[in-house]
C-alpha positions in Angstrom: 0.0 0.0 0.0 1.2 3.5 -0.9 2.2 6.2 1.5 -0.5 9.2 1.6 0.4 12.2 0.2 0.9 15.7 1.9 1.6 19.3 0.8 3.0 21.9 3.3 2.0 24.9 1.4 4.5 27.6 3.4 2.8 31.0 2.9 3.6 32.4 6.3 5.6 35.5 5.4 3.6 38.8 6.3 6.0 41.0 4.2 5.2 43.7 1.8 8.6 44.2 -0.2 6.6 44.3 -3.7 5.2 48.1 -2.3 1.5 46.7 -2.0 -0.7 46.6 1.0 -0.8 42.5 0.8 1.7 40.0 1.0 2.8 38.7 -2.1 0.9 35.6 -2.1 -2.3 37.2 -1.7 -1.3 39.7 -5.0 -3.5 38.5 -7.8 -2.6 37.7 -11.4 -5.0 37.1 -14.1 -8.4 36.6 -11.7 -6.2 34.2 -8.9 -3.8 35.3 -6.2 -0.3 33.9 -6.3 -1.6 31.6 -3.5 -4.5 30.2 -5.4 -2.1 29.7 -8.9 -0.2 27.6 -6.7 -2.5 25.7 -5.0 -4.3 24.2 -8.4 -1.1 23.3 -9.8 -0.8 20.7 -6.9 -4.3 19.7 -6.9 -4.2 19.4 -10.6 -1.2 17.1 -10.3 -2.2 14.8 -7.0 -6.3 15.0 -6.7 -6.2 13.2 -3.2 -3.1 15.3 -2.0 -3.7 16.5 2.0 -3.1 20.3 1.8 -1.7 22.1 5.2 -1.5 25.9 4.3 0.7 27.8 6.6 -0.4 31.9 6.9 0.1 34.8 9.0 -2.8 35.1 12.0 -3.3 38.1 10.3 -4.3 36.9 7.0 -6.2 33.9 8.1 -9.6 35.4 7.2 -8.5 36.8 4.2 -7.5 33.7 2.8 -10.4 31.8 4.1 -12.8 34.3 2.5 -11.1 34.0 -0.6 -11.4 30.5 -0.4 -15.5 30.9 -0.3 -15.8 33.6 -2.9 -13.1 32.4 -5.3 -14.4 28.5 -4.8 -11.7 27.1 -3.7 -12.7 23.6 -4.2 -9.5 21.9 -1.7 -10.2 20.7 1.6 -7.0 22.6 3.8 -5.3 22.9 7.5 -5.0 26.0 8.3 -1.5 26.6 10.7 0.0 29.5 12.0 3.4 31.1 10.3 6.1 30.8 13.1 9.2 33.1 13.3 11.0 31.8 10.8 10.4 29.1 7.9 11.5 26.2 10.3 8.8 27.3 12.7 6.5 27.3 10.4 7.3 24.3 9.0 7.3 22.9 12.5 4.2 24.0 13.2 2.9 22.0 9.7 4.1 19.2 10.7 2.4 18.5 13.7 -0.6 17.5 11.4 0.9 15.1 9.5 1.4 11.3 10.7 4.1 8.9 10.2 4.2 6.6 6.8 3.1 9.7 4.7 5.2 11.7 1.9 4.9 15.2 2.7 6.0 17.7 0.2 6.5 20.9 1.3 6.6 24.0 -1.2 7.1 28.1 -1.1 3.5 29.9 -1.5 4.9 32.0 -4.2 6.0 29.3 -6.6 3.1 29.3 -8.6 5.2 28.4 -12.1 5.7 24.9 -10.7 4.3 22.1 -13.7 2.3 19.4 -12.4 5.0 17.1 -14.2 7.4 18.1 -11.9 5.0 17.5 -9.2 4.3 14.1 -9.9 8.2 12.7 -10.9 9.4 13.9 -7.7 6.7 12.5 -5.7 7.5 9.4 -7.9 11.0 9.8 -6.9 10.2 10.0 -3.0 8.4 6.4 -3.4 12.0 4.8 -3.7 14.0 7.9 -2.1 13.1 9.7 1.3 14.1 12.9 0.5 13.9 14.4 -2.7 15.2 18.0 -3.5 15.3 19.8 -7.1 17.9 21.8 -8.2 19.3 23.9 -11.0 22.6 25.0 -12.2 23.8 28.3 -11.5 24.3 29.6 -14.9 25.6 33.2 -13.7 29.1 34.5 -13.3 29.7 34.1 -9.5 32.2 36.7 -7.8 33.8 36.0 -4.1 33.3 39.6 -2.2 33.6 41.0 1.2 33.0 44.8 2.0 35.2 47.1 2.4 36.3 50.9 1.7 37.8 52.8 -1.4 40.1 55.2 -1.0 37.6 57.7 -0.3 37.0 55.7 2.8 33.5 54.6 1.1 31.8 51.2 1.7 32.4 49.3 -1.3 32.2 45.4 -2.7 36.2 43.9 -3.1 37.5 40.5 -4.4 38.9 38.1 -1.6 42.2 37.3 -2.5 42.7 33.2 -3.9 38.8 32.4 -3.7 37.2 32.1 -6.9 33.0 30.2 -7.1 33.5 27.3 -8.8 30.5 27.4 -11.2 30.1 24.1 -12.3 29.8 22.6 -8.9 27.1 25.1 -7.9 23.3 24.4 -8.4 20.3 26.3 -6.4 17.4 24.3 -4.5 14.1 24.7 -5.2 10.9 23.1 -3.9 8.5 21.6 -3.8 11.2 18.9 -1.7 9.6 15.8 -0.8 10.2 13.8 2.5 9.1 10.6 4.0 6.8 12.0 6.7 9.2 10.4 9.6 12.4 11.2 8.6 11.2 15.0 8.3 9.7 15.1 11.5 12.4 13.3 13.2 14.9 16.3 11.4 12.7 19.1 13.0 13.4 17.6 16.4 16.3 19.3 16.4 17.2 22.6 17.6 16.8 25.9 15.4 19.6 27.1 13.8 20.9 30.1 11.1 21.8 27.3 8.9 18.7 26.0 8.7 17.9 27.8 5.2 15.1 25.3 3.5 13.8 21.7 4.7 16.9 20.1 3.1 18.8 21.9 5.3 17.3 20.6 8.0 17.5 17.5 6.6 21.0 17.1 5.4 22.3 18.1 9.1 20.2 14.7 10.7 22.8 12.8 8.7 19.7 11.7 5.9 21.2 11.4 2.2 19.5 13.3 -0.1 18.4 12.9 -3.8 18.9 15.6 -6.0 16.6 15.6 -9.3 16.6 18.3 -11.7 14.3 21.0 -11.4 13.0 23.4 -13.7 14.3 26.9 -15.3 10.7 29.0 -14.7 9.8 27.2 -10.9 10.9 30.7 -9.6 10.4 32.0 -6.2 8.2 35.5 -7.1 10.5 38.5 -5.1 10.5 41.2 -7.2 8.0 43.1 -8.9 10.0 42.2 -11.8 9.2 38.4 -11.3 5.1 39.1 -11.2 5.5 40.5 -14.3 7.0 37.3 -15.8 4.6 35.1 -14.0 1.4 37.2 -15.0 2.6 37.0 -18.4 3.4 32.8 -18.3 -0.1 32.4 -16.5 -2.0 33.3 -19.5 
Protein backbone atom coordinates (compact mmCIF):
# COMPACT_ATOMS: atom_id res chain seq x y z
CA UNK A 1 0.00 0.00 0.00
CA UNK A 2 1.15 3.47 -0.89
CA UNK A 3 2.19 6.19 1.47
CA UNK A 4 -0.47 9.20 1.61
CA UNK A 5 0.36 12.21 0.15
CA UNK A 6 0.87 15.66 1.87
CA UNK A 7 1.64 19.26 0.81
CA UNK A 8 2.95 21.91 3.27
CA UNK A 9 2.03 24.90 1.37
CA UNK A 10 4.48 27.57 3.35
CA UNK A 11 2.75 30.99 2.92
CA UNK A 12 3.63 32.38 6.27
CA UNK A 13 5.62 35.50 5.43
CA UNK A 14 3.63 38.80 6.29
CA UNK A 15 6.04 41.04 4.21
CA UNK A 16 5.19 43.72 1.78
CA UNK A 17 8.61 44.16 -0.18
CA UNK A 18 6.63 44.26 -3.69
CA UNK A 19 5.19 48.12 -2.31
CA UNK A 20 1.52 46.65 -2.05
CA UNK A 21 -0.71 46.62 1.01
CA UNK A 22 -0.78 42.49 0.79
CA UNK A 23 1.72 40.04 0.97
CA UNK A 24 2.83 38.74 -2.06
CA UNK A 25 0.89 35.55 -2.10
CA UNK A 26 -2.29 37.16 -1.72
CA UNK A 27 -1.28 39.70 -4.99
CA UNK A 28 -3.51 38.54 -7.77
CA UNK A 29 -2.61 37.71 -11.36
CA UNK A 30 -5.03 37.12 -14.09
CA UNK A 31 -8.42 36.59 -11.74
CA UNK A 32 -6.19 34.24 -8.88
CA UNK A 33 -3.81 35.32 -6.20
CA UNK A 34 -0.30 33.93 -6.32
CA UNK A 35 -1.59 31.59 -3.51
CA UNK A 36 -4.45 30.18 -5.44
CA UNK A 37 -2.14 29.66 -8.90
CA UNK A 38 -0.20 27.61 -6.74
CA UNK A 39 -2.54 25.70 -5.00
CA UNK A 40 -4.29 24.22 -8.36
CA UNK A 41 -1.13 23.32 -9.77
CA UNK A 42 -0.76 20.69 -6.86
CA UNK A 43 -4.30 19.72 -6.92
CA UNK A 44 -4.23 19.42 -10.64
CA UNK A 45 -1.20 17.15 -10.34
CA UNK A 46 -2.18 14.78 -7.05
CA UNK A 47 -6.28 14.96 -6.72
CA UNK A 48 -6.18 13.17 -3.20
CA UNK A 49 -3.11 15.30 -1.97
CA UNK A 50 -3.68 16.53 1.95
CA UNK A 51 -3.06 20.34 1.77
CA UNK A 52 -1.71 22.10 5.20
CA UNK A 53 -1.45 25.95 4.25
CA UNK A 54 0.74 27.85 6.64
CA UNK A 55 -0.39 31.87 6.95
CA UNK A 56 0.07 34.77 9.05
CA UNK A 57 -2.82 35.10 11.96
CA UNK A 58 -3.35 38.11 10.32
CA UNK A 59 -4.26 36.90 7.03
CA UNK A 60 -6.21 33.94 8.08
CA UNK A 61 -9.64 35.43 7.23
CA UNK A 62 -8.47 36.82 4.25
CA UNK A 63 -7.49 33.70 2.80
CA UNK A 64 -10.40 31.84 4.08
CA UNK A 65 -12.81 34.28 2.52
CA UNK A 66 -11.13 34.03 -0.59
CA UNK A 67 -11.37 30.50 -0.39
CA UNK A 68 -15.55 30.86 -0.28
CA UNK A 69 -15.84 33.57 -2.86
CA UNK A 70 -13.11 32.39 -5.29
CA UNK A 71 -14.43 28.49 -4.77
CA UNK A 72 -11.69 27.05 -3.70
CA UNK A 73 -12.69 23.59 -4.21
CA UNK A 74 -9.55 21.93 -1.67
CA UNK A 75 -10.21 20.72 1.58
CA UNK A 76 -6.96 22.62 3.78
CA UNK A 77 -5.32 22.88 7.53
CA UNK A 78 -4.99 25.95 8.31
CA UNK A 79 -1.51 26.56 10.66
CA UNK A 80 0.02 29.46 12.05
CA UNK A 81 3.37 31.07 10.26
CA UNK A 82 6.09 30.85 13.07
CA UNK A 83 9.25 33.08 13.34
CA UNK A 84 11.03 31.83 10.75
CA UNK A 85 10.39 29.13 7.88
CA UNK A 86 11.48 26.21 10.26
CA UNK A 87 8.81 27.25 12.70
CA UNK A 88 6.46 27.33 10.38
CA UNK A 89 7.29 24.27 8.98
CA UNK A 90 7.35 22.86 12.54
CA UNK A 91 4.23 24.05 13.15
CA UNK A 92 2.93 22.01 9.70
CA UNK A 93 4.14 19.15 10.67
CA UNK A 94 2.37 18.51 13.67
CA UNK A 95 -0.62 17.51 11.45
CA UNK A 96 0.85 15.08 9.53
CA UNK A 97 1.37 11.26 10.69
CA UNK A 98 4.09 8.89 10.24
CA UNK A 99 4.16 6.57 6.81
CA UNK A 100 3.07 9.67 4.72
CA UNK A 101 5.17 11.66 1.91
CA UNK A 102 4.92 15.19 2.68
CA UNK A 103 5.96 17.65 0.15
CA UNK A 104 6.53 20.95 1.34
CA UNK A 105 6.60 24.01 -1.16
CA UNK A 106 7.13 28.07 -1.07
CA UNK A 107 3.53 29.86 -1.53
CA UNK A 108 4.92 32.03 -4.23
CA UNK A 109 5.99 29.28 -6.62
CA UNK A 110 3.06 29.29 -8.64
CA UNK A 111 5.17 28.38 -12.11
CA UNK A 112 5.66 24.94 -10.66
CA UNK A 113 4.28 22.06 -13.71
CA UNK A 114 2.34 19.39 -12.43
CA UNK A 115 4.99 17.11 -14.21
CA UNK A 116 7.44 18.13 -11.91
CA UNK A 117 5.04 17.52 -9.17
CA UNK A 118 4.28 14.09 -9.89
CA UNK A 119 8.17 12.68 -10.86
CA UNK A 120 9.39 13.88 -7.74
CA UNK A 121 6.68 12.54 -5.71
CA UNK A 122 7.48 9.38 -7.94
CA UNK A 123 10.97 9.76 -6.94
CA UNK A 124 10.20 9.99 -3.03
CA UNK A 125 8.42 6.44 -3.45
CA UNK A 126 11.96 4.84 -3.70
CA UNK A 127 14.03 7.85 -2.14
CA UNK A 128 13.08 9.67 1.26
CA UNK A 129 14.13 12.91 0.52
CA UNK A 130 13.85 14.36 -2.74
CA UNK A 131 15.17 17.97 -3.47
CA UNK A 132 15.31 19.79 -7.14
CA UNK A 133 17.87 21.76 -8.22
CA UNK A 134 19.34 23.94 -11.00
CA UNK A 135 22.63 24.97 -12.16
CA UNK A 136 23.78 28.31 -11.52
CA UNK A 137 24.29 29.62 -14.91
CA UNK A 138 25.59 33.17 -13.73
CA UNK A 139 29.09 34.50 -13.32
CA UNK A 140 29.70 34.09 -9.48
CA UNK A 141 32.24 36.68 -7.77
CA UNK A 142 33.78 35.99 -4.09
CA UNK A 143 33.26 39.60 -2.19
CA UNK A 144 33.65 41.04 1.25
CA UNK A 145 33.02 44.76 2.01
CA UNK A 146 35.24 47.12 2.44
CA UNK A 147 36.34 50.94 1.70
CA UNK A 148 37.77 52.82 -1.36
CA UNK A 149 40.14 55.21 -0.96
CA UNK A 150 37.56 57.67 -0.28
CA UNK A 151 36.98 55.67 2.76
CA UNK A 152 33.54 54.62 1.08
CA UNK A 153 31.76 51.21 1.66
CA UNK A 154 32.40 49.33 -1.32
CA UNK A 155 32.24 45.40 -2.68
CA UNK A 156 36.20 43.87 -3.07
CA UNK A 157 37.49 40.47 -4.40
CA UNK A 158 38.94 38.08 -1.62
CA UNK A 159 42.16 37.29 -2.53
CA UNK A 160 42.69 33.20 -3.90
CA UNK A 161 38.85 32.36 -3.73
CA UNK A 162 37.20 32.06 -6.86
CA UNK A 163 33.04 30.22 -7.14
CA UNK A 164 33.48 27.28 -8.80
CA UNK A 165 30.46 27.44 -11.19
CA UNK A 166 30.11 24.12 -12.25
CA UNK A 167 29.78 22.64 -8.92
CA UNK A 168 27.14 25.06 -7.86
CA UNK A 169 23.34 24.40 -8.40
CA UNK A 170 20.26 26.33 -6.42
CA UNK A 171 17.40 24.34 -4.46
CA UNK A 172 14.15 24.75 -5.16
CA UNK A 173 10.86 23.06 -3.88
CA UNK A 174 8.50 21.57 -3.79
CA UNK A 175 11.20 18.90 -1.67
CA UNK A 176 9.61 15.77 -0.81
CA UNK A 177 10.21 13.76 2.46
CA UNK A 178 9.07 10.62 4.03
CA UNK A 179 6.85 12.03 6.65
CA UNK A 180 9.24 10.43 9.58
CA UNK A 181 12.43 11.23 8.60
CA UNK A 182 11.24 14.98 8.31
CA UNK A 183 9.67 15.09 11.51
CA UNK A 184 12.41 13.31 13.16
CA UNK A 185 14.88 16.35 11.42
CA UNK A 186 12.69 19.10 13.03
CA UNK A 187 13.38 17.59 16.40
CA UNK A 188 16.31 19.33 16.42
CA UNK A 189 17.23 22.59 17.59
CA UNK A 190 16.77 25.94 15.40
CA UNK A 191 19.62 27.11 13.82
CA UNK A 192 20.91 30.07 11.14
CA UNK A 193 21.78 27.26 8.90
CA UNK A 194 18.74 26.03 8.73
CA UNK A 195 17.90 27.77 5.23
CA UNK A 196 15.14 25.27 3.50
CA UNK A 197 13.82 21.71 4.66
CA UNK A 198 16.91 20.09 3.08
CA UNK A 199 18.85 21.85 5.28
CA UNK A 200 17.32 20.58 7.96
CA UNK A 201 17.46 17.46 6.58
CA UNK A 202 21.02 17.10 5.38
CA UNK A 203 22.29 18.10 9.14
CA UNK A 204 20.17 14.68 10.74
CA UNK A 205 22.75 12.83 8.70
CA UNK A 206 19.75 11.75 5.92
CA UNK A 207 21.17 11.43 2.23
CA UNK A 208 19.52 13.26 -0.06
CA UNK A 209 18.39 12.89 -3.81
CA UNK A 210 18.85 15.64 -5.96
CA UNK A 211 16.63 15.58 -9.28
CA UNK A 212 16.57 18.28 -11.70
CA UNK A 213 14.28 21.03 -11.36
CA UNK A 214 12.96 23.42 -13.67
CA UNK A 215 14.30 26.93 -15.30
CA UNK A 216 10.71 28.96 -14.71
CA UNK A 217 9.82 27.24 -10.90
CA UNK A 218 10.86 30.73 -9.56
CA UNK A 219 10.40 32.00 -6.19
CA UNK A 220 8.23 35.46 -7.08
CA UNK A 221 10.47 38.51 -5.13
CA UNK A 222 10.45 41.22 -7.18
CA UNK A 223 7.97 43.06 -8.93
CA UNK A 224 9.99 42.20 -11.79
CA UNK A 225 9.20 38.43 -11.28
CA UNK A 226 5.08 39.07 -11.24
CA UNK A 227 5.48 40.52 -14.32
CA UNK A 228 7.02 37.33 -15.75
CA UNK A 229 4.61 35.05 -13.96
CA UNK A 230 1.42 37.15 -15.00
CA UNK A 231 2.56 36.98 -18.43
CA UNK A 232 3.42 32.81 -18.33
CA UNK A 233 -0.13 32.37 -16.49
CA UNK A 234 -1.98 33.26 -19.45
Amino acid sequence: MGRDRYLILVAGGSGTRMGGKLPKQFVELGGKSVLHHTLARFVSAVPDIRVITVLPDAFRQLWTDYCYTHNVICSQKLVSGGITRFHSVKNALEKVPPGALVAVHDGVRPLVSQEMIRRLFDDAGTFQAVVPVVPVVDTLKVLKSGKDAGGHPVLVPVPGEKADRSRLFAAQTPQIFWSEILKEAYTQPYSTDFTDDASVVESSGVEIRYPEGEKYNIKLTTPDDMLMAAAMLK
